[in-house]
Each structure stands twice: as C-alpha cells, then as structure tokens.
C-alpha positions as CSV (number, residue, x, y, z in Angstrom):
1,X,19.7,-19.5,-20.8
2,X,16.4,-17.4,-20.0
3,X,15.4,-19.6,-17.2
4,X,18.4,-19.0,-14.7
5,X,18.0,-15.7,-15.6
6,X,14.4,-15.5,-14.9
7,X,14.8,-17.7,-11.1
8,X,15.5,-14.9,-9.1
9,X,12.4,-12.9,-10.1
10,X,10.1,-15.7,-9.8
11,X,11.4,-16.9,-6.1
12,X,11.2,-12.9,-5.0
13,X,7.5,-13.0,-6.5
14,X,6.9,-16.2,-4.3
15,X,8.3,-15.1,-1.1
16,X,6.0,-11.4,-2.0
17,X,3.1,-14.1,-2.2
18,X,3.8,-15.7,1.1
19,X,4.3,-12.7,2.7
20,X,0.7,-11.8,1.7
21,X,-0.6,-14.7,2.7
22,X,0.7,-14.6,5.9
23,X,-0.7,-11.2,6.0
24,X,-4.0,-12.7,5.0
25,X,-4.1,-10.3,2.0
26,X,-5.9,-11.9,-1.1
27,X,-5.5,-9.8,-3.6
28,X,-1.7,-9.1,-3.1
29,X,-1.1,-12.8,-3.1
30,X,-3.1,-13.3,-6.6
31,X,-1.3,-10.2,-8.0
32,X,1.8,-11.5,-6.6
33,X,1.6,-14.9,-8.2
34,X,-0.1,-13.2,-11.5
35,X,3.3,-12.0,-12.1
36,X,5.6,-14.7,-13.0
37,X,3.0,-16.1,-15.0
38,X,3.2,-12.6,-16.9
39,X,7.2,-13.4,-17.5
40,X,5.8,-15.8,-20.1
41,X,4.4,-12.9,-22.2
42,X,7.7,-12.1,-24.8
43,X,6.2,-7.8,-25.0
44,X,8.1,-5.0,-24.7
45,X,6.1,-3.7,-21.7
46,X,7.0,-6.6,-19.6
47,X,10.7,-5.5,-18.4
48,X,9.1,-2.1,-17.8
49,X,6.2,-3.7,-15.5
50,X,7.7,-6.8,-13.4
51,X,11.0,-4.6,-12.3
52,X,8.6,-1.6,-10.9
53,X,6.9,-4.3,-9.1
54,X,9.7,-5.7,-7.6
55,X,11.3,-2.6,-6.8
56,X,7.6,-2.5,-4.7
57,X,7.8,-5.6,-3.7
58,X,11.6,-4.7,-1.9
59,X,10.2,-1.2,-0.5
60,X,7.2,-3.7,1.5
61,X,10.3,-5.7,2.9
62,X,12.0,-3.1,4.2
63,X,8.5,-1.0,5.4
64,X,7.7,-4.4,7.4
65,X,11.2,-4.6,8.8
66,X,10.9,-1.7,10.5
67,X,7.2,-2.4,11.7
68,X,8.9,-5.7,13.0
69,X,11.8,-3.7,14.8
70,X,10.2,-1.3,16.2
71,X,7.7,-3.4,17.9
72,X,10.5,-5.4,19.0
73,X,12.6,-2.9,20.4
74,X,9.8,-1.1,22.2
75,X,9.5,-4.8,24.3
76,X,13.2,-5.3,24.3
77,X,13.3,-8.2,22.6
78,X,16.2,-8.9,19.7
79,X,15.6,-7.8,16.4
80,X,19.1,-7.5,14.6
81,X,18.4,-11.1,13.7
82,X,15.1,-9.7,11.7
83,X,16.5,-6.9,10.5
84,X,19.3,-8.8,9.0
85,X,17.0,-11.7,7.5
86,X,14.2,-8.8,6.2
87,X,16.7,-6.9,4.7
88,X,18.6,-9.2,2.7
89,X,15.1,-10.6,1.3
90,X,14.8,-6.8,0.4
91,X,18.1,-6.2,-1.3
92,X,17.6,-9.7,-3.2
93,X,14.2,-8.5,-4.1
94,X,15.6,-5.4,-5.8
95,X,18.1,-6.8,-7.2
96,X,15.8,-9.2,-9.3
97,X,14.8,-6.3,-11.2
98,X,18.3,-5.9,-12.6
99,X,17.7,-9.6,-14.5
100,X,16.8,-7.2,-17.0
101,X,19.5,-5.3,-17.7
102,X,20.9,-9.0,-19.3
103,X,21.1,-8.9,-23.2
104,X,19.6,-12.4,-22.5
105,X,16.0,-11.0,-21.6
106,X,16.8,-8.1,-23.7
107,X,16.7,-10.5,-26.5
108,X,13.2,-12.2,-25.5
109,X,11.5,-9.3,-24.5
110,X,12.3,-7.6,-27.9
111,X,14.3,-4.4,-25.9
112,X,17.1,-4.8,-28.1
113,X,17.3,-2.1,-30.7
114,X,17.4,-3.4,-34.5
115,X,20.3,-2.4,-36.6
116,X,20.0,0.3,-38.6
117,X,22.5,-1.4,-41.6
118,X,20.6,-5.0,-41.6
C-alpha cells in the first residue's frame, strides 16, 4: 500500500518539473524529476528531504501566482480563474508532504521507533 501513498508526491514533483520546463529552467527540472526517483531510497533522511522540497515546491506555486495576477490585473484581464487553478496546485503540493505522516511510509523509511520490550 506504499504506492497510493507515494502518487501524490510523485505527480506534485511532475507538475514542479513541467513548470520548470516551461520556465526553461534545466536544472530545476533535473532536480525536480531527481526526486521521485529518490523515493526509492528506504533511508531515514528521505522523509526529512522530499517534504522540505515540496513544501518549496508549493511556496514557487503560490510566488508565480502572484507574478501571474499581478501582471494580470495591472492589464485588466481576469485572473481569479489563475489564482484559483495556481493555488489549489499549491495547497495539493503541500499537502503531499503530509504522505509522511502515514505509519505506512513510516514503516519503509525506517521512522518508526523500535520497541524498547522486543
């Protein structure tokens, strides 16, 4: 049951990559699809590294979103519509990071403490 678990995180990581792209930047792309290849890794460090990096990932949704509006507003065009779309791609961006909090990735990325009486 890792996998449905893990879904979120890796589609947030693909849309961070397209975004790059689209921004024609190289090296965030690369880093951005480095990252659910790094979910493969069962280490400790991993649930401390891919949730700071989507919480990142969610604060460059929401700094774009207000690039976007603010150009949009100062040519009165619409941007509710953008605004709405940019920031729910932010909120499920952050919320990826809470995949884990789940005793499920707990479990594979060895967070769980050992019992003392075993």
């Amino acid at each position: 049951m890792v996998l449905p678990r893990l879904l979120p995180v890796v589609l947030s990581f693909l849309l961070l990559a397209a975004h790059f792209f689209r921004a024609d930047n190289t090296l965030l792309v690369l880093l951005s699809l480095a990252f659910p290849v790094i979910l493969a890794a069962r280490r400790p460090w991993v649930p401390a590294l891919v949730p700071l990096a989507l919480v990142l990932g969610g604060l460059e949704w929401i700094r774009r979103a207000i690039e976007l509006v603010l150009q949009r507003q100062a040519v009165g065009e619409p941007w509710l519509p953008l605004a709405t779309i940019l920031g729910t791609v932010a909120a499920f961006t952050f919320s990826s990071a809470l995949a884990f909090g789940s005793p499920v990735l707990k479990r594979r990325y060895q967070m769980l403490e050992l019992d003392s009486t075993e």
